[in-house]
N, C-alpha and C positions, 0 to 999 in steps of 0.2 A: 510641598509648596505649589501654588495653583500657578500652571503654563502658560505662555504669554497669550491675552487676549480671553483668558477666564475668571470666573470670579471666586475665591475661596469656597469651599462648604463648611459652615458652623457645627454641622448637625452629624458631618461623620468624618472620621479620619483618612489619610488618603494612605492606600496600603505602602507606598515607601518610607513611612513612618513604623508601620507596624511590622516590617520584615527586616532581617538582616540581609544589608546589600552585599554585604559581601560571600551572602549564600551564590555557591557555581551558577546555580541557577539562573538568581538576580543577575548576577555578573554577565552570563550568557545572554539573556535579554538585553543589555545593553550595546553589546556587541553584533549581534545577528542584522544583517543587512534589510532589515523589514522594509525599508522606503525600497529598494533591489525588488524584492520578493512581491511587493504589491506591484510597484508598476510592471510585474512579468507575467502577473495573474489576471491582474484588471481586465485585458480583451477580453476572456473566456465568460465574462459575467455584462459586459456593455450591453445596452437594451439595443435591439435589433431594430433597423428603420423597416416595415410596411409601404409595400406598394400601394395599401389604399383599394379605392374600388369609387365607377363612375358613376354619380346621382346624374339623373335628367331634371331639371327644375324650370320653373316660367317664372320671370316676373315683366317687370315694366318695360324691359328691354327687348322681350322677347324670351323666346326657349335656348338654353345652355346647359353647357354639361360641367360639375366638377368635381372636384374627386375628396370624398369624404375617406377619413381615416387613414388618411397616410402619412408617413414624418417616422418618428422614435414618442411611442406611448411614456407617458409620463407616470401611467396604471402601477400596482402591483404594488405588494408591501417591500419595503426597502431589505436589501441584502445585510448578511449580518457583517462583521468585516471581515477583510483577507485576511488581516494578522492573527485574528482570535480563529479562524477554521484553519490557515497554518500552523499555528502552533500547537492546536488540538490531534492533529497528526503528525505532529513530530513528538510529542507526550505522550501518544498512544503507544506509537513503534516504540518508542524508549523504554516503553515502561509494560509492554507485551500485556496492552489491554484490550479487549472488546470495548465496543460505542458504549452502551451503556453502564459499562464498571467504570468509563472515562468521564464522561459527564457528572456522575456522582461524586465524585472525587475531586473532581476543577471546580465543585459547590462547594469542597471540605478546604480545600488549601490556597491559601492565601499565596503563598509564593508562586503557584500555578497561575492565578487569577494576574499577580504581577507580570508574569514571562509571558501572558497572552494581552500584555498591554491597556488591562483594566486601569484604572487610577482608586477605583472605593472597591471596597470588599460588596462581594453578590451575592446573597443567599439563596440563590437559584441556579437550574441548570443554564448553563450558557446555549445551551440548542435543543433541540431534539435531537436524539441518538441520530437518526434517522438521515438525518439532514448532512452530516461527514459524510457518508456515503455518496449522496448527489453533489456533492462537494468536490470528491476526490475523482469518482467519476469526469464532474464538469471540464477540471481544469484536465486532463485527462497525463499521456505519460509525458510527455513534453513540462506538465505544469508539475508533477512531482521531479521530474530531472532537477528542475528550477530548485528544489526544495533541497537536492541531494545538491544543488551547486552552491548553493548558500551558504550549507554548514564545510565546503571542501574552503572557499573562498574567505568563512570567520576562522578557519583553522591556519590559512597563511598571514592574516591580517593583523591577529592576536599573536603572528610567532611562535605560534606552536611547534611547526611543521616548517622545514623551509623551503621555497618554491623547488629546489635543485631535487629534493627528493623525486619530485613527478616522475623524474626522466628515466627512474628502474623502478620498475613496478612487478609482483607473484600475482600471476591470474592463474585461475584453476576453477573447476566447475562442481557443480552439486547438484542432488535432485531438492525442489521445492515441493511436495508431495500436496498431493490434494484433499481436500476432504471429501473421501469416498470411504465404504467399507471396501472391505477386501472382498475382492472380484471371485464370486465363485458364480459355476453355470445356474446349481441350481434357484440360486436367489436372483438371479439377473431374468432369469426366465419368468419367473414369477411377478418379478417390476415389471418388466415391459409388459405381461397378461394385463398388471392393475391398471398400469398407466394408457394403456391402448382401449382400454374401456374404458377410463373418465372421461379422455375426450370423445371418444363417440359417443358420450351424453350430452357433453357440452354442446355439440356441435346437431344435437337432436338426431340421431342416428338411434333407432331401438334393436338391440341385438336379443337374437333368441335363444341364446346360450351366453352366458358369460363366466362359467367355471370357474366362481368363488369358492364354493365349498370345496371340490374338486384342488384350485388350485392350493389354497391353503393346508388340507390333508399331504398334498403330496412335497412343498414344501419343509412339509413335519417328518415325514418320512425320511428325506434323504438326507437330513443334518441328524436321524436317529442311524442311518446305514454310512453314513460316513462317519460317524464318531465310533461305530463299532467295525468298523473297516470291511464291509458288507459288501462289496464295491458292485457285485454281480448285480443285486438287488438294486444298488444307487442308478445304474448306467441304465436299469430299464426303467427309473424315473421320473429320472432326467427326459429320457426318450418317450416319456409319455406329456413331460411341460412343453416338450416343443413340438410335440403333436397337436397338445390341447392351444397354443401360443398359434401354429399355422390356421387352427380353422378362426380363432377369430380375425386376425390379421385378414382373410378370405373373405370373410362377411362382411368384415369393413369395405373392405373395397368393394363387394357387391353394389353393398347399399348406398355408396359415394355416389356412384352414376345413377343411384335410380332415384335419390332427392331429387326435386323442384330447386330449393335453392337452401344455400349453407352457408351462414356468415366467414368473410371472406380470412378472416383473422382465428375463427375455428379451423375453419376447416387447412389453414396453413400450421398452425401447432397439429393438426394430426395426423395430416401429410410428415412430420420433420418426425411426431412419435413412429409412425410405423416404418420409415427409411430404419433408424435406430434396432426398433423390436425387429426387422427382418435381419439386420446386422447379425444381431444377439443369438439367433431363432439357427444362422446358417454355419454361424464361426466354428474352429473348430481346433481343438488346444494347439496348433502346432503353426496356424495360420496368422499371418502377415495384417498389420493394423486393424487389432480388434478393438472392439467398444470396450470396454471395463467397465463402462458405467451410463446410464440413462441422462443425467444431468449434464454428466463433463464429457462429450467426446472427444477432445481436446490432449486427455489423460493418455503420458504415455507408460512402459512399461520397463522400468531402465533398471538394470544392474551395475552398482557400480565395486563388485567383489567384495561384499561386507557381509562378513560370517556371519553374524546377526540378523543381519537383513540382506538376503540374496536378492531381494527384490523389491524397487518401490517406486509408488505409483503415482503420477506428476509429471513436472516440467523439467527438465535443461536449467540451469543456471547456469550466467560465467560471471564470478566476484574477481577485481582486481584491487589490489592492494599496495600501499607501497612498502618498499624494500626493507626500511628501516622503522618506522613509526608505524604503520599497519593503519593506516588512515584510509579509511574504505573508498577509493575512487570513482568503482563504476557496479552496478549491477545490472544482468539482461537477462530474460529470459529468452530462452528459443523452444519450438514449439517442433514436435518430429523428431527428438531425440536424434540429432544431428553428432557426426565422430567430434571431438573437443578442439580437433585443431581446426576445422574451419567454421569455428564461432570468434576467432582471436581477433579475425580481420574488425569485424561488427563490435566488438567489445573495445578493442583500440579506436574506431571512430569513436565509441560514447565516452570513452576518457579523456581524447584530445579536446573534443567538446566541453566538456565538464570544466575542464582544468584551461582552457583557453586564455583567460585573466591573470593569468599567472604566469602566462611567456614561457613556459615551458610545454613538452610533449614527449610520449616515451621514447626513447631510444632504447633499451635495454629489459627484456620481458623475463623472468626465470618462472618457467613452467617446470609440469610434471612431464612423460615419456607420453603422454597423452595428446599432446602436441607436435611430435616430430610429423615430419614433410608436408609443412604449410611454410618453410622459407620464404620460398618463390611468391608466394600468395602476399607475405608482409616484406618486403623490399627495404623500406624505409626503419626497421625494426630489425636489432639484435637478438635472437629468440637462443636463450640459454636452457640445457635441460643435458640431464646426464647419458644421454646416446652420445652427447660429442663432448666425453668427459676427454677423452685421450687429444685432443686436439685444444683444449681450455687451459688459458693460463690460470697463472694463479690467482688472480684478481678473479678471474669467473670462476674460480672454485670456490672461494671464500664467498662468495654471493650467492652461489648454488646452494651452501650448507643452509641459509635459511630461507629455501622453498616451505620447505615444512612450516612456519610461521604462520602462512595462508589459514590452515587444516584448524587452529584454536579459533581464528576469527570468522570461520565457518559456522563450527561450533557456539559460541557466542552470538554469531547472527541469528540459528534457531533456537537459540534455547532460552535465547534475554530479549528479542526482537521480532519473534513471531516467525521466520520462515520455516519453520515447521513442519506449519499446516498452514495454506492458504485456503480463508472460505469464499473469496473472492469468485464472480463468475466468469465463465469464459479464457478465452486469450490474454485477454487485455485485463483482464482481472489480477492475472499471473504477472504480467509486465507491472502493474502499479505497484501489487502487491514484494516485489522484489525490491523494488529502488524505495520505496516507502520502508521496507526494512533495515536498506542499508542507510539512511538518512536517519532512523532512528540509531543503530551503532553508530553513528559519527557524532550525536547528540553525546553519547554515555562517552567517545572518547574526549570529547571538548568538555564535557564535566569535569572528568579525571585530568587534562590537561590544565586548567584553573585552577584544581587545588596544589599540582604537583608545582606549576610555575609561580603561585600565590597573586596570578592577576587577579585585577580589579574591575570595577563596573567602568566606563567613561564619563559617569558624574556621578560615583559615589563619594567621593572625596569635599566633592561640592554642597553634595545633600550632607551629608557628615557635618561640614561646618556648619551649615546653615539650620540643620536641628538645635547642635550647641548652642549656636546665636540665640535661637529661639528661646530654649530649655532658659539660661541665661537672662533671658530679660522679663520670663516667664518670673522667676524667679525673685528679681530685681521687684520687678511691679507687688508682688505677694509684701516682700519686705516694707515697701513703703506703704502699704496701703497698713500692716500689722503698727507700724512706727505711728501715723495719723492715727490710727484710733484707742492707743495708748495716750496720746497727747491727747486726742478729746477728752477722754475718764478722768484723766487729772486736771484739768480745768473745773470737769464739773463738780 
């Protein structure tokens, strides 16, 4: 049915005909607070007012000055909308896709195309892959919180969940692991040789050595002496990459001071490549904040006792849950592999926040052993955990038994939502990348919550009738037009 103030299309169907509304989906469209979510996004994307700049002019009056180009331009092609790039990242995380497996896919499914607010079916992609990314970037962590507040807000709205839950919540932490290879000296050696010579070409700098062949042969060498456990042979190398790694690092710098002049945007990516390569060039296995890696310095190095994985390399997570329904409330990344208990303070602010709308706040935290002696730090907050089992009534024991709960929606969030692997850059990359995944788990639980509770859309019932209606008179009209042209044949 065409909305108030449009005019029908003859020529194509409108997709609330062509889908079941009472797919979760549809339903979940109907529900999600999208007029909320645009008016929280919209500043990040307002066209910017211009200072302008002063003409001098003559005319009849005499000489004056006034100021061309200033106001909010009216320039540029128009933005696509909020609803359809929110919804393309909450599809994403839900459905643990890269940009371009998502776009292909929101061209295939009509029920997709519904839940991003289309009205006619598109046979095209809805963006450039490209374009999410400066998307999510724009509205930046602030504008995904938005995103993770939405689905916490359609889950008390809809009755899923009820506001009292908020007040006991399991936080526990994880690593978000990066996309990096696994950190060994001698391939790190070798990146930083490659990488420290593109830019001093970029930046016009001619070196008289640059130890390609060299480096490459010796690369080959120490992954054939470490697979046959050669180590004598490996370690003089090794000691021969960071020998061959110091003279050019030397040369570069030589030759910095003795340019005339170096664009000023080279020559700072090769200032930041060689701080990096000198890192890499001086560490030494046993030393205190090393690089792991050329791209991500950021990356840290955390063990969290897992016999499988002694070791993995990434961010800090702290996910908070709630007690009973396991409704993902907060995600945070922290950066410096910080002890677990004073991340609780920062993680209970983004929950109070989040869950603000709802009049409640936590009073009652059940962690892991991993948390003791941050009381003093959280005042306002009950912090449950089994170092003070002998002092716990029964009521906080019974609450205690399912800390473990946390540990599957962990689980769940890498393995159906991407935290995984973050290919995201930087800091901030990690921070979107975290709360974007837990808004896509709150997605797959509002799914399952629809079917389990058998809601409905807020005007499927409406459309319902109103198809019948249609179908009906559809029908009606068919009949009488077959009745008229039987009674003409038999006149003639």
């Amino acid at each position: 049915m065409p909305q108030p103030g449009q005019t029908a299309d003859f020529f194509r169907q409108p997709l609330a005909e062509m889908i079941d509304l009472y797919h979760p989906l549809a339903v979940l469209a109907s529900r999600l607070p999208w007029a909320q979510i645009e008016a929280a996004l919209a500043p990040h994307f307002a066209r910017q007012a211009r200072e302008g700049r002063a003409v001098a002019q003559d005319d009849l009056f005499g000489p004056s000055v006034q100021v061309a180009g200033g106001a909010v331009a009216a320039a540029g092609r128009p933005r696509l909308p909020i609803r359809l790039m929110a919804s393309l990242l909450y599809l994403k995380h839900a459905n643990k896709l890269s940009d371009e497996e998502l776009v292909q896919r929101w061209a295939e499914n009509v029920v997709w195309q519904h839940f991003s607010g289309m009205r006619f079916y598109e046979p095209r992609l809805p963006c450039d892959a490209t374009q999410i990314g400066r998307f999510r970037t724009a509205i930046g962590e602030a504008g995904v919180e938005e995103l993770l507040k939405a689905t916490i807000d359609t889950a008390v709205t809809s009755r899923a969940i009820g506001p009292a839950e908020f007040e006991r919540l399991i936080v526990d932490t994880t690593v978000q692991e990066k996309a990096i290879a696994h950190p060994v000296d001698s391939r790190l050696l070798e990146i930083a040789r490659h990488k420290v010579v593109s830019a001093a070409k970029r930046a016009g700098i001619a070196l008289k050595q640059t130890f390609v062949r060299e480096g490459k042969a010796l690369r080959r060498k120490a992954g054939g002496y470490a697979h046959a456990k050669q180590f004598k042979r490996l370690k003089k190398t090794v000691k021969r990459q960071r020998t061959i790694l110091g003279i050019v690092l030397r040369e570069v710098g030589r030759k910095i001071k003795q340019m005339p002049q170096v664009p000023a945007e080279a020559l700072t990516a090769l200032h930041d490549l060689m701080q990096r390569a000198e890192r890499i060039r001086t560490q030494q296995p046993k030393d205190k904040n090393k690089l792991y890696a050329m791209h991500a310095p950021e990356v840290e190095c955390i063990g969290k006792g897992k016999a499988r994985k002694p070791y993995e390399f990434g961010v800090k997570v702290s996910v908070a849950v709630t007690h009973r329904q396991g409704l993902m409330v907060g995600a945070r990344s922290f950066t410096g592999n910080p002890y677990d208990g004073h991340t609780l303070a920062e993680q209970l602010e983004q929950v109070t926040i989040l869950t603000e709308d709802t009049g409640r706040s936590p009073k009652q935290v059940v962690v892991d052993l991993g948390f003791r002696g941050v009381d003093a730090h959280n005042p306002d907050v009950e912090i449950i955990h089994r170092g003070k089992f002998k002092s716990l009534t029964s009521a906080h024991r019974r609450w205690l038994k399912r800390r473990q709960a946390v540990e599957p929606a962990i689980g769940h969030l890498k393995h159906d939502n991407g935290m995984d692997r973050c290919w995201l850059k930087g800091s901030m990359g990690d921070a979107l990348h975290a709360v974007l995944c837990a808004a896509g788990y709150n997605i797959r639980w509002l799914l399952r919550a629809i079917v389990r509770l058998g809601l409905k859309g807020l005007f499927a019932p409406l459309l319902a009738r109103l198809w019948i209606w249609a179908a009906a008179l559809a029908m009606a009209t068919q009949a009488r037009r077959t009745r008229c042209g039987s009674l003409g044949w038999m006149l003639r």
